[in-house]
C-alpha positions, -999 to 999 in steps of 0.1 A, spaced: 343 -376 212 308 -393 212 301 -415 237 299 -453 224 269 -476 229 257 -504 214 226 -513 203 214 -532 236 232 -511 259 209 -497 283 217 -456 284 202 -460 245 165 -460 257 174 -421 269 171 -417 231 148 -446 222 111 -426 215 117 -412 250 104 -370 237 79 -365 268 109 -379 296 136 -358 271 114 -328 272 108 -329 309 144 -336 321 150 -301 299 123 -285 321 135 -298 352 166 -286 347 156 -253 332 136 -249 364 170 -249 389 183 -220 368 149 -203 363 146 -203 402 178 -182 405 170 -161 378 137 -152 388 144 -145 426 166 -118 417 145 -103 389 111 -109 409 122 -107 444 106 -143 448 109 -176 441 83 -190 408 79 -219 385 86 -208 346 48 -219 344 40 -196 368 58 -168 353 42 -174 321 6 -173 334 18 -142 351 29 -126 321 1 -134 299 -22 -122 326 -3 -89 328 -3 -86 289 -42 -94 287 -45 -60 316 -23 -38 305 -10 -43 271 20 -29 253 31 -15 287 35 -54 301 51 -62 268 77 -36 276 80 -43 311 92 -80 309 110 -75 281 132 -49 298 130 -68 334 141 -100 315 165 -95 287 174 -57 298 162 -44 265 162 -6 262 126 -6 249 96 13 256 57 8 251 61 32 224 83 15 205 77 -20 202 69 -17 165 101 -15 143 90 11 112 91 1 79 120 26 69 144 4 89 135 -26 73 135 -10 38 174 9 51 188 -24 61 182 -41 28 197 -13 8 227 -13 36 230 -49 33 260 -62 12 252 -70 -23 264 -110 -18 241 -110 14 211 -92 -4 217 -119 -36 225 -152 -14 188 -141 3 167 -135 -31 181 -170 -41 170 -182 -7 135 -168 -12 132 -180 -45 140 -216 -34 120 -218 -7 90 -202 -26 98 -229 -53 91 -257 -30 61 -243 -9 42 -237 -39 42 -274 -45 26 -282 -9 -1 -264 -18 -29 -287 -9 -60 -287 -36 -94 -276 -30 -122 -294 -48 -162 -290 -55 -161 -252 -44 -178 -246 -74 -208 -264 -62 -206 -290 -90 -198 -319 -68 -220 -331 -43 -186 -333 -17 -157 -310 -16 -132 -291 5 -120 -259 6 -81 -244 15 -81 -215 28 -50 -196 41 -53 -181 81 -51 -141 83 -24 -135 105 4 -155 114 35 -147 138 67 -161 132 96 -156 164 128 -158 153 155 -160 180 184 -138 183 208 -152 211 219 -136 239 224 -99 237 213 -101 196 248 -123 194 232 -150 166 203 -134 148 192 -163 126 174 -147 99 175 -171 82 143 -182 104 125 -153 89 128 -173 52 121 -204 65 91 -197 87 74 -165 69 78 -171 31 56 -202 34 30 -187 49 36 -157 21 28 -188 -4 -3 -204 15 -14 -170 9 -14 -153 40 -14 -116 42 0 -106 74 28 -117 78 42 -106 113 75 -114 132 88 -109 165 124 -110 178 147 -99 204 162 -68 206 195 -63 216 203 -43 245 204 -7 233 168 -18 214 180 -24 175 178 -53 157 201 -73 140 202 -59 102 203 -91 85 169 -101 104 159 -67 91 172 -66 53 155 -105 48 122 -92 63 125 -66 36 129 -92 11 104 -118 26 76 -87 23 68 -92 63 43 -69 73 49 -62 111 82 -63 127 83 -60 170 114 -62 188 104 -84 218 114 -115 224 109 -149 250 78 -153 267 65 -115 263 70 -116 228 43 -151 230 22 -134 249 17 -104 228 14 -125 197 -12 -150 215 -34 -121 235 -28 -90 218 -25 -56 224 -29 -21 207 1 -17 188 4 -58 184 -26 -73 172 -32 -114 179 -22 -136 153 -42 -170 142 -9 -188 149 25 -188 165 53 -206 147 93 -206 148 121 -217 171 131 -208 206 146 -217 239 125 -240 262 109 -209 280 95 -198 243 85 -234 238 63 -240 272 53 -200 263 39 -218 231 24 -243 244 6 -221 272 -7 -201 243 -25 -231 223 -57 -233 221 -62 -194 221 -43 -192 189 -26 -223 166 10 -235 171 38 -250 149 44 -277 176 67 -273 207 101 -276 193 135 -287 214 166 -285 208 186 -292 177 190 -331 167 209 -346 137 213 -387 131 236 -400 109 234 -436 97 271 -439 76 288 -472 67 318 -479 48 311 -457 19 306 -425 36 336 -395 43 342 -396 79 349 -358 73 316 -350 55 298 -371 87 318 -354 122 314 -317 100 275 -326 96 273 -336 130 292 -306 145 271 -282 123 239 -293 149 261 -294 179 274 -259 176 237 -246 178 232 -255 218 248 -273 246 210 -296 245 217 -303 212 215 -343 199 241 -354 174 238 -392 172 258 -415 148 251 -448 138 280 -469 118 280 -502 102 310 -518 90 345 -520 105 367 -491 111 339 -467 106 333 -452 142 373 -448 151 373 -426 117 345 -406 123 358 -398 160 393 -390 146 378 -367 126 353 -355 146 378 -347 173 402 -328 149 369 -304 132 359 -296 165 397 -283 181 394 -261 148 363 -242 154 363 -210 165 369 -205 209 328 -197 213 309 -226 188 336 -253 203 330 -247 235 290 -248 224 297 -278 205 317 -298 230 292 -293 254 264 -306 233 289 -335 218 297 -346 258 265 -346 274 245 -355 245 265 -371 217 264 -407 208 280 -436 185 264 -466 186 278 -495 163 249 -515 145 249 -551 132 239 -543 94 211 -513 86 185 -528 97 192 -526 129 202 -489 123 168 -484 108 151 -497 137 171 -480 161 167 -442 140 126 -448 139 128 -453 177 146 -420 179 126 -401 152 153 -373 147 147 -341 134 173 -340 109 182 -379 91 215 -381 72 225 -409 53 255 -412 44 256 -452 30 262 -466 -6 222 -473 -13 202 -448 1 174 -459 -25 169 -492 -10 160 -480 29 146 -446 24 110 -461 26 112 -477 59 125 -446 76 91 -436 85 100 -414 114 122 -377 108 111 -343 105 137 -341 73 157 -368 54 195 -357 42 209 -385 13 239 -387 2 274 -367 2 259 -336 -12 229 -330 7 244 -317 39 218 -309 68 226 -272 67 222 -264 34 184 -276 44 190 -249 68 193 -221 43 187 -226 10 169 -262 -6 136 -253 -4 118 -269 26 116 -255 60 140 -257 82 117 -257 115 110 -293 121 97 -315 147 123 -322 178 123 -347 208 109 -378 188 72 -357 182 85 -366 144 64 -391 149 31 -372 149 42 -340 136 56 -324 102 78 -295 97 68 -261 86 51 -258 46 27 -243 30 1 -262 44 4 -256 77 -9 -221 74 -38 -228 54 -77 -246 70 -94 -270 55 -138 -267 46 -159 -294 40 -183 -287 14 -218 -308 12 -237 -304 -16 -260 -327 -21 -288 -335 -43 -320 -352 -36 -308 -387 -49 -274 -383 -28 -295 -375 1 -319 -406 -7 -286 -428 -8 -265 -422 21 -303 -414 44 -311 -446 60 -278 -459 72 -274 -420 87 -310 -427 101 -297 -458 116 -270 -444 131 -289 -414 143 -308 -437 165 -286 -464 177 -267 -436 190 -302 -422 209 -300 -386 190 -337 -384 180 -339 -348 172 -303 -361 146 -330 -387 133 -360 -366 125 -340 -344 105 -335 -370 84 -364 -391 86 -388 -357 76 -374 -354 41 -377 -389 40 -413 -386 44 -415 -349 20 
């Protein structure tokens, strides 16, 4: 059952635009297992930070050989320096393996998705040189996608490989490169394999967590460094990410799995607690938050929540009642405006609504990495097959940051182009400026045509 709040109840503000505090009580806690974990794999106690600087440093000095070493020392991965790189025959086998339902379900996936992207493609202007301004989009060189695989290989979400490689494929990227763990005998799982085929990824390594950053980030012989490092992952992946910025691009530093539902009268109390255990069942972090208006609405949606989730399957309901215990919440509004209020606060990843006019609020949810309206428009069929990415902003960053398009894999030019009588126009206020500001050498730059 979700725990119950309402609106001014105190243990709200946990939610309430709270993503650094969130995203730190995460770490902290990821740190008391870490410390375990790392004493008996190290022989020594060490921060996760530490351990990433560690491993970067090792992959900078010694290459694929580091790579191989902390992927075998931390996920006990049967794979060797030599073999990092998964060939292209096994990509193109796994396709033709793959069941002719999966193969189709992924084409149509591909298509939609490709659909989509191509209409995110931001325009250039003036790169003709007949304008005296313009801009120029141009799409990065190399870009790594990770795609995560759970433990031992046990939930290869290849779907990640559609959702974070073919828009880069449409921003017009050619190297298209993904990295994900192996399981323990080194193979990958042959769906991630069969809809890299499809997607027309170039590179495919079998490394995963931090190692699988660092290779991306610093390079090595067989893995050359990418522009930018996109996709989900656990938190050490995410702080792995954000250690690697600055050397190459990120996506953003994603968390764990959020869905908000605002539902009143009008919604199915079965479509809601389904919707909401579809995000719970991902991770015991993950955020499923509900917020009802009208009578009669919450005790329905817990029923039914409570019934979906005794019917799922012995490993996602223990997953899911986890995440719906420690991290589930009701709260019952006055009316939808306090619901709106209360869901820009939060700035969820994935928005459902789930209320009789959808059309009359949709423009003053400002903040969510995706909006979901109506009774058809379920949150997971985002996931696989709409169109837009599925690798959105967690943690309330949906404030600041967008999901994964086109457009994120493509840099923007300025072009100036100007002719004498632009330059005459816009030259005294820059000569103003120029010297209020004390840059002389700025100043005589302009002041000398000036005088020409």
């Amino acid at each position: 059952m979700l725990t119950e709040l309402m609106p001014e109840d105190a243990a709200l503000t946990e939610l309430l635009g709270a993503s650094h505090q969130r995203f730190e009580r995460l770490i902290a806690e990821a740190e008391k297992k870490a410390s375990e974990f790392y004493r008996a794999k190290l022989g020594r106690a060490a921060s996760i930070n530490e351990v990433i600087g560690e491993i970067f440093s090792a992959v900078e000095r010694d290459g694929d050989a580091a790579v191989a070493k902390y992927t075998k020392l931390f996920d006990g991965a049967n794979v060797t320096a030599d073999a990092l790189q998964v060939p292209a025959s096994e990509l193109s086998a796994a396709w033709a393996a793959a069941a002719p339902a999966l193969r189709h379900a992924i084409t149509f996936a591909i298509r939609q998705v490709e659909t989509y992207q191509r209409r995110l493609i931001p325009r250039s202007f003036g790169t003709a040189l007949d304008e005296p301004l313009g801009v120029r989009w141009s799409p990065l060189a190399r870009v790594g996608a990770y795609v995560p695989g759970g433990p031992q290989g046990s939930l290869p979400l290849f779907s990640s490989v559609i959702m974070n490689l073919v828009p880069a494929k449409i921003a017009g990227v050619l190297d298209l490169v993904l990295a994900t763990p192996s399981r323990a005998d080194g193979t990958i799982a042959p769906e991630v394999l069969a809809a890299a085929h499809a997607v027309g990824v170039t590179s495919v390594y079998r490394i995963g967590g931090i190692p699988a950053i660092a290779a991306l980030a610093v390079g090595t012989a067989t893995i050359p460094a990418v522009d930018k490092i996109v996709g989900p992952g656990n938190l050490f992946v995410t702080l792995a990410k954000r250690h690697a910025f600055g050397r190459v691009d990120i996506d953003m530093l994603a968390g764990p799995s959020e869905i908000l539902v605002i539902a009143d009268e009008t919604a199915n109390p079965a479509f809601v607690a389904a919707d909401l255990l579809s995000q719970a069942e991902h991770d015991t972090l993950a955020m499923a938050v509900c917020l009802t208006i009208g009578s009669g609405v919450a005790s329905s949606i817990q029923q039914e929540l409570s019934n979906q989730l005794d019917a799922l399957p012995d490993e996602r309901r223990t997953v899911a009642a986890e995440s719906i215990r420690r991290f589930g919440r009701l709260v019952r509004c006055q009316d939808l405006a306090q619901a709106i209020k209360i869901s820009n606060r939060i700035a969820p990843e994935h928005l459902q609504l789930m209320i009789a006019k959808p059309k009359a609020i949709v423009a003053q949810l400002i903040n969510a990495g995706a909006i979901f309206i109506g009774n058809w428009s379920p949150e997971p069929i985002g996931d696989y097959v709409a169109g837009p990415s599925h690798t959105l902003p967690t943690g309330g960053t949906a404030r600041m940051w967008s999901g994964i398009g086109a457009d994120t894999f493509m840099r923007r030019t300025s072009i100036i182009n100007f002719a004498e009588a632009d330059f005459r126009l816009c030259a005294d206020a820059g000569l103003l400026l120029a010297r209020a500001e004390g840059l002389e050498a700025h100043a005589r730059s302009i002041e000398i045509r000036l005088k020409g």
